[in-house]
N, C-alpha and C positions, 0 to 999 in steps of 0.2 A: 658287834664285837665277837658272838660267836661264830660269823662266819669267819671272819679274820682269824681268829684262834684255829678253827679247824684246817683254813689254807697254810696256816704257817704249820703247823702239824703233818702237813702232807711235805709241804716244803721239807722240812725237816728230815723224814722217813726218804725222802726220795733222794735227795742229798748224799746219806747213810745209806742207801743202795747203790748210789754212784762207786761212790768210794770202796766200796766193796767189792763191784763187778771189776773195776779196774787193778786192783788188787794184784801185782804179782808174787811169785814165790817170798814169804820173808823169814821163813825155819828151815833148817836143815840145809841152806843154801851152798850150793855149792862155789868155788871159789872164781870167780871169771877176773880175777884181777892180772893173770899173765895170758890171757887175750888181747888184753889192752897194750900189752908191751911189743903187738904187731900193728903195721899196716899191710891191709888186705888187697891184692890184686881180683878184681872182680873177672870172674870168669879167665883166670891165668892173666899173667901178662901179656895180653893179647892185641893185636893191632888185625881187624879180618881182610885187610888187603895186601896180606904179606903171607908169608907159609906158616906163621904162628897165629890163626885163628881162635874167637874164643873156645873154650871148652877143649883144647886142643893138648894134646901130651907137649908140645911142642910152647907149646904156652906156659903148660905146668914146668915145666923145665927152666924157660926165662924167669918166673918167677923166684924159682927155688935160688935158679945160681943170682939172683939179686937180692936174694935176703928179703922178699917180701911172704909173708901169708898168702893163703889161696881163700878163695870163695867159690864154689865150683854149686853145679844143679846134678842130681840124680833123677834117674826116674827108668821104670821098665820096660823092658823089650816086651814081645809076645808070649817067647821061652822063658820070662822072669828073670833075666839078666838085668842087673844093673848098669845102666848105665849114662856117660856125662854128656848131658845136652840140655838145653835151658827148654827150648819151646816146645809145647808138646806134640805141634807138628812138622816138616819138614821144610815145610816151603823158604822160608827166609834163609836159612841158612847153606840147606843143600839142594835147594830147589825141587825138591820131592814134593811127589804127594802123598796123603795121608799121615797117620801119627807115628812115633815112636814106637806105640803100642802095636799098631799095626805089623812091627816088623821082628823076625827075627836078629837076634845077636849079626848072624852072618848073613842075611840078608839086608841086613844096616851097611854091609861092609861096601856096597856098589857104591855108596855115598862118599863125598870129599865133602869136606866143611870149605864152605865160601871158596877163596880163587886159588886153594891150596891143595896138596896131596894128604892132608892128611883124614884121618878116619874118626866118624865116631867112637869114640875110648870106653872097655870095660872101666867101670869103678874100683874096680879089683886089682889093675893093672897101674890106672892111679897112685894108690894107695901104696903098692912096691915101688914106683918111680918114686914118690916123694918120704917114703920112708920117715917119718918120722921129722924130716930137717927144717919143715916149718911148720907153724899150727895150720889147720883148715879148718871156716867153715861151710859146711856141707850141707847146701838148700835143699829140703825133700818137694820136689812136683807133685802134687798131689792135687790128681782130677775128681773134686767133689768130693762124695765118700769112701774111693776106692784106696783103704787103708794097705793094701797088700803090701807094697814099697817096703814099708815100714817091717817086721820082723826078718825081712831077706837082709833089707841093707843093715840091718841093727847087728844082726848073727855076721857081716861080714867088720863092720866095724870095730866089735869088740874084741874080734884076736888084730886089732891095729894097734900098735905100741906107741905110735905118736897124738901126738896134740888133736883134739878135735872137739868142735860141738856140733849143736843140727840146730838148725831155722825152716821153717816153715810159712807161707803167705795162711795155708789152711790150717786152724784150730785144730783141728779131728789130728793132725800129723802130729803137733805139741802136747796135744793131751795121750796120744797113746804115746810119748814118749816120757810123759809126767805119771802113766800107771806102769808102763813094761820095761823101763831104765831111769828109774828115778835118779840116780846120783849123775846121770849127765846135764853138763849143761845146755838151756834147751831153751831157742829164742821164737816170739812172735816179729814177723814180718807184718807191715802196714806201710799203708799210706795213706795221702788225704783223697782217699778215690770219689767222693764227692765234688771236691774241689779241681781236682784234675776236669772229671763232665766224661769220663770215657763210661762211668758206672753210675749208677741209680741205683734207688730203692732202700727197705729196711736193713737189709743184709750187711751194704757197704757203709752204712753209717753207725751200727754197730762193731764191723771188723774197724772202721776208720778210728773207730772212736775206742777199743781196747776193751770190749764192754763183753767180753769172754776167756779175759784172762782171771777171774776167779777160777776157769773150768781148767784152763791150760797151765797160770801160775810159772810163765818162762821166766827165765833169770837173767834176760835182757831181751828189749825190744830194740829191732832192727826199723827204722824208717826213714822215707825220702825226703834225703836232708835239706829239699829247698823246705817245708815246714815243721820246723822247730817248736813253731807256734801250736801246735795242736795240745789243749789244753790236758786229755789224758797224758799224751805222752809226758807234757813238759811235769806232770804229777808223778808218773811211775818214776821219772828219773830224781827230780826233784824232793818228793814226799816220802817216798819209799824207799829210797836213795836205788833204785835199780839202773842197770847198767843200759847203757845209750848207744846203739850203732847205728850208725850215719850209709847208708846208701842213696844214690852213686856218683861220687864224689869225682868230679872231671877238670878239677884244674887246681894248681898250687894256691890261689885265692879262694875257690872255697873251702879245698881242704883249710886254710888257717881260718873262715870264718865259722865252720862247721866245730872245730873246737870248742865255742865257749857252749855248747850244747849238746854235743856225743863227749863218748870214750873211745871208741872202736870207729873205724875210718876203712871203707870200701870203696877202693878207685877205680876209674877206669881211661883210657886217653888221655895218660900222662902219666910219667913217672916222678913222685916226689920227690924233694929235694931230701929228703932224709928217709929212713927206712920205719921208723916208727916215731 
């Protein structure tokens, strides 16, 4: 009987650290209920076999004039320019080699995005085109620990007068954005990257599993809406009543099934039948 006593006692204690590392923001919250009143075009309204490619101004423009929200990626040049492009290397998209990083603002400019003319976009430039006319959110890239991203694009966002929050897939980007702009709202990215089989190890099964959001504390988590099922997540939204975005949502059927378990709705190859 006292070994039972003391397993259940572990049980117990270890239960109450669950619940606690998953834990997000629940004081001082800020409000994210008119993000919900957008649906998101993932990376613009984008098709990459046509001149409107993703991450493209050209993108960001169909979006705007169809009344949807944007979701867009940042990340830096060599010079420490901002700017929008999801992968941190070039290959996919512009057939380059090497990174982002690798390159200057205007030595990016040799590049077209996929089978189109157009260029990878300052962030800054972005942020003039869409003015204010829909919300955006704004994924921070963030390689490992290199937090630098983070105070360039923060100082360029907050003389931005329109709608906006940040998402991040990396911790380290959500937490310095939970100590150096507390009043924005600030989302963890996941997935079930166990379950997908591309990742392994301790790492992914505590990012998969939410088990660092005591330290980050976002005000919605963002995840890949084929698993709804992931017992954190279904807790942060369920328990703690936190807000729920759904990535990436590719067809009118699962956008309506991805409903009975987000708020926030991030599409991509296809445009909904309604705008929110």
């Amino acid at each position: 009987m006292k070994v039972l006593g003391i397993l259940l006692i572990v049980l117990v204690v270890l239960a109450v650290l669950y619940f606690l590392m998953i834990m997000p923001r629940m004081l001082h919250k800020p409000d994210t209920a008119p993000f919900k009143e957008w649906l998101y075009a993932h990376r613009g309204l984008h098709d990459n076999a046509t001149d409107a490619p993703e991450n493209s101004m050209a993108a960001f423009r169909k979006a705007v004039d169809a009344g949807f929200g944007i979701e867009l990626d940042i990340q830096l040049t060599k010079d420490r320019i901002p700017v929008v492009f999801h992968d941190f290397t070039l290959k996919r998209v512009c057939g380059g080699e090497g990174k982002i990083c690798d390159y200057t603002y205007e030595e990016l400019q040799q590049f077209h995005l996929c089978e189109s003319t157009e260029k990878i976009p300052k962030f800054e430039d972005v942020l003039k085109m869409v003015d204010g006319k829909v919300p955006l959110i704004v994924e921070f890239k963030i390689e490992r620990t290199d937090l630098s991203l983070c105070p360039i694009a923060d100082k360029i966002l907050r003389a931005y007068k329109g709608m906006y929050c940040m998402e991040s897939f990396n911790p380290l980007g959500v937490w310095w954005y939970r100590k150096n702009h507390p009043e924005l709202v600030r989302g963890q990215l996941s997935d079930a990257f166990l379950k997908e089989g591309e990742y392994v190890g301790v790492l992914y099964f505590i990012l998969q599993n939410l088990l660092l959001n005591f330290v980050t504390k976002p005000d919605f988590v963002a995840y890949n809406h084929h698993y709804p099922e992931i017992l954190s997540r279904k807790l942060c939204r369920g328990l703690y009543h936190n807000t729920a975005a759904a990535w990436t949502i590719k067809s009118q059927q699962e956008l309506d099934e991805a409903r009975k378990h987000f708020d926030i709705f991030i599409f991509d190859s296809f445009v909904p039948e309604a705008r929110k």
